[in-house]
N, C-alpha and C positions, 0 to 999 in steps of 0.2 A: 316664498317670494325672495328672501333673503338667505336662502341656505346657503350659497356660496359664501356671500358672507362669512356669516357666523363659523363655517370650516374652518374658512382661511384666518379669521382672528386668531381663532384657536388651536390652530394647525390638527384638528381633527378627522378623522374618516369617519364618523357617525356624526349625524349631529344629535346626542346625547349627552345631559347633563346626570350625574348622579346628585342626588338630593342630597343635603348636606341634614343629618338626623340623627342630631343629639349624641349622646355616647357611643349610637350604634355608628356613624362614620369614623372612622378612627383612621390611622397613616395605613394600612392593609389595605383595606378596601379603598382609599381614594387614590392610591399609588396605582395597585391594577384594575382599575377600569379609566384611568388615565393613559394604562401601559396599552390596553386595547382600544387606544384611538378616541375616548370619548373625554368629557370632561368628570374628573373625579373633584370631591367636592369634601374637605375639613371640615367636621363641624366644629365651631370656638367661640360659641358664643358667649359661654361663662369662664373662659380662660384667660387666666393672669397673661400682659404682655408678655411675660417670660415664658409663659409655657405656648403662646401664641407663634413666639420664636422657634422655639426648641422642636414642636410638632412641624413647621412649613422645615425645619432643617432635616429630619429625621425621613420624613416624606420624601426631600429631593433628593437622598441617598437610593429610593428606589425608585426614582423615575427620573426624566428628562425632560419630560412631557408639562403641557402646562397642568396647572393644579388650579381649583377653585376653593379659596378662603369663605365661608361662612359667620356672616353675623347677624345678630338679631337685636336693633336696636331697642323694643320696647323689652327686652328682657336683661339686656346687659345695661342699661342706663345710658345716658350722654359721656359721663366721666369715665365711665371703664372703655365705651365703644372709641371716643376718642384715644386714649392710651392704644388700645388694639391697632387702630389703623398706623397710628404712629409706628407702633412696632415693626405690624411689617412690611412698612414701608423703608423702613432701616434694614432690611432684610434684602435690600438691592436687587431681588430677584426679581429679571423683567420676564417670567414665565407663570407669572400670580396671576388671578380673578376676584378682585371680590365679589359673592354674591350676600346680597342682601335682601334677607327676608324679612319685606315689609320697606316701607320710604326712608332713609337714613333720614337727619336733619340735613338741611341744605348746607351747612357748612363742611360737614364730616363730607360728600357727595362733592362738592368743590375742592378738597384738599384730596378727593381719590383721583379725580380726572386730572386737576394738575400734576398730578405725580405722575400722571399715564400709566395708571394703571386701570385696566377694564373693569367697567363695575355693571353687575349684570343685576337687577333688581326682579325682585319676584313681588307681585303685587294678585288681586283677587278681585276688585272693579276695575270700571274703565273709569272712573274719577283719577285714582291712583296711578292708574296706567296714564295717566295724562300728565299727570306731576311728575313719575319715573321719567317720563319723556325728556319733559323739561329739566330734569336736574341733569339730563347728559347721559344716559342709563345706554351702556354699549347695543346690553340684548336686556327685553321685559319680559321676562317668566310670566304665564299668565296659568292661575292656579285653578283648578275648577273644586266642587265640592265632592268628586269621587276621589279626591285625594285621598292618603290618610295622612295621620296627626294633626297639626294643629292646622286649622281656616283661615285664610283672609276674606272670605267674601263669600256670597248667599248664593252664587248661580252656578250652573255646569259649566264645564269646560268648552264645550260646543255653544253655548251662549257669550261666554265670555272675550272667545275668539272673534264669535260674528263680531259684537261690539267694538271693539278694541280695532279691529280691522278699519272698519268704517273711520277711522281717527286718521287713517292713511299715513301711520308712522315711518320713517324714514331709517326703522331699524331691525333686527330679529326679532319673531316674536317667539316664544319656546311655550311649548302647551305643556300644562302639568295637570295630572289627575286619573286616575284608570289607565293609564299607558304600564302592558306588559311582552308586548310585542311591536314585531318592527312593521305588521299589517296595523296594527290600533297608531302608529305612526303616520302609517302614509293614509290613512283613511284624514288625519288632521293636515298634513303638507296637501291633501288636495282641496281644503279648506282655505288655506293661505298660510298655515303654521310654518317657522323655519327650522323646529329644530323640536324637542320633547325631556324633556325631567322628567327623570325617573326614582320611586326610592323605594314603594315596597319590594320590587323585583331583589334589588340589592340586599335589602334586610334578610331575607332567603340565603344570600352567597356564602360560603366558607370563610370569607373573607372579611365577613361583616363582623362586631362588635355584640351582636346582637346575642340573647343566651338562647341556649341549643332548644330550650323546651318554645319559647317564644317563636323561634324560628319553624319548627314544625306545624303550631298553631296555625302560620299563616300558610302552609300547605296545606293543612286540613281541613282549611276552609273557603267559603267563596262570599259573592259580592252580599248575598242577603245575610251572612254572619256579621256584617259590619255599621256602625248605625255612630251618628253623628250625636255628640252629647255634648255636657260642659263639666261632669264630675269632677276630671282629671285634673282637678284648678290650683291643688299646692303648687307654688314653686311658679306659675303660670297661670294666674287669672285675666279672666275676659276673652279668650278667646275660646270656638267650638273648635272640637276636633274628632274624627273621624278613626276610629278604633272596633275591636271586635265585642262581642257582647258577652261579656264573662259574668260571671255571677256578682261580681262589684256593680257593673251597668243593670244587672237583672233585677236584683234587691232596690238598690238605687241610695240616697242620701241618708235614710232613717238607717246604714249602719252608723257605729263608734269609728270615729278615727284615731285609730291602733296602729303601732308598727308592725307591717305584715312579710320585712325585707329587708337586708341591709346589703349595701352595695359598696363596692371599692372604687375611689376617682383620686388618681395621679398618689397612690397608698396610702390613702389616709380611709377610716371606714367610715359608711352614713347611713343613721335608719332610714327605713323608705314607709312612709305612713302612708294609710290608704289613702285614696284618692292625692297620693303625688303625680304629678307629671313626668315624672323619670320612667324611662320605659327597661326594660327589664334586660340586663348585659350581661356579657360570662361573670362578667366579677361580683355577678350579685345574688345573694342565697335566700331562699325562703322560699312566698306564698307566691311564685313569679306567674301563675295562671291569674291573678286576682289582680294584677297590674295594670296599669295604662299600658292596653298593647295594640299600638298604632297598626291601623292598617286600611288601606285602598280599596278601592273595588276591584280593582285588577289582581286581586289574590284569588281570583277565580281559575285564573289564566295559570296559575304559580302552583307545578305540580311537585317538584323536590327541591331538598339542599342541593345546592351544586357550584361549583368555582364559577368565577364573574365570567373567565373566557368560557366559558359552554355557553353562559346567559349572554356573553355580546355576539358569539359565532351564529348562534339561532335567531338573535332578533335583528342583525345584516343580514345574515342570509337569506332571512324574509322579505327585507326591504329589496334586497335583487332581484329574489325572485315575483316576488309580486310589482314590481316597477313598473 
């Protein structure tokens, strides 16, 4: 209903969001699939304002294009999220997005819109999506439970749209969850969706952050390999999240939490104990099958590695040709 919109905001030809996904979004991957037209999407939500800088500077060396900032207020706190927004807001660049995954506080949400800068909220009811509304939320992500990683909410993706519809928002609504093609796209745009998040497709790309063994997994697998848990809760308690079923999910809680990984972030090194929520990057060595390794339903769909332009050239080309 609002995809013209949501284009022209963001001066796009798909209306595609890449997921913004932990370690695995890094300046590579959100620079090219920004460079092909879509929204690429930083993930920062545990990064010092300085390196919140130094990442949005490093990125717009390789694009032009607008970029989407990622934060997560229950995970970075009030005091770090507000530094963040300050930061790059100092950062003068009117070609930014915030997305925010989960409701910012209303003040942090006030000091984005006055700054005019677009703030895209991604929420998982339609309670949430009501509040998003009301804080001024440009486009609402609406997340369903075929996502993968972490949840915001109990229903599908096809329920959450009906819902949310009915509230007759006066803005984009972007459906996230099982989307790996640009047919699982317009099957939602003729629902009333304007636009689709996408992240396991990306965790596949050459371009991803993601490590090499992780990334074949989720070729290797399909939608029934994947199963909704809450193990993964170091580092990130309380929420469910949607991963494959490795032998950590199969055994289940009665192991030992041991370090089974150690991983590199901005060179410094860190163990990775079982059941952390860090998902498994090039810079990290060890038991990486035994990890928190997020993943969708739509890895059914996801048959190789391959660079983002082959993943965005196939899922427009679908959307034309099935138009």
């Amino acid at each position: 209903m609002f995809e013209s919109l949501f284009l022209s905001t963001f001066e796009l030809k798909t209306p595609l969001i890449q997921a913004g996904m932990g370690g695995v979004s890094g300046v590579e991957l959100a620079a090219s699939v920004s460079n092909q037209g879509c929204l690429g999407v930083l993930a920062q939500y545990k990064n010092s304002p300085q390196e919140v800088i130094r990442t949005i500077q490093e990125t717009r060396h390789k694009t032009a294009c607008f970029i989407g900032v990622n934060f997560i207020p229950e995970v970075s706190g009030t005091s770090l999220l507000d530094k963040q927004i300050e930061a790059l807001i100092q950062c003068g660049d009117n070609k930014l997005t915030i997305v925010m995954y989960g409701l910012p506080p209303k003040h942090v949400a006030e000091k984005i819109i006055s700054s005019s800068i677009p703030l895209i909220i991604q929420v998982g009811t339609q309670k949430d999506a009501e509040a998003a509304y009301l804080m001024g939320a440009t486009c609402i992500v609406l997340q369903g439970i075929q996502a993968g990683g972490h949840l915001l909410g109990e229903v599908t993706t096809e329920e959450l749209l009906k819902d949310v519809l009915s509230c007759k928002f006066e803005v984009p609504l972007i459906v996230a969850g099982g989307i790996s093609s640009g047919i699982d796209y317009l099957y939602y745009r003729d629902q009333g969706a304007s636009g689709c998040m996408c992240g396991t497709m990306f965790v596949t790309s050459h371009e991803s952050n993601a490590h090499p063994k992780y990334k074949q997994l989720i070729v290797d697998s399909a939608a029934k390999d994947t199963i909704m848990t809450d193990l993964f809760r170091i580092g990130w308690e309380g929420r469910i999240h949607r991963v494959l079923k490795n032998e950590t999910v199969r055994i289940g809680q009665e192991q030992s939490i041991t370090f089974i990984a150690e991983s590199e972030i901005f060179g410094k090194r860190y163990p990775v104990p079982r059941f952390s929520s860090a998902a498994p990057l090039k810079q990290t060595n060890g038991a990486i099958e035994l990890m928190a390794l997020y993943c969708g339903e739509s890895c059914e769909n996801i048959q190789r590695i391959e660079p983002v332009e082959a993943i965005l050239e196939r899922f427009c080309s679908e959307i034309i040709l099935h138009d």
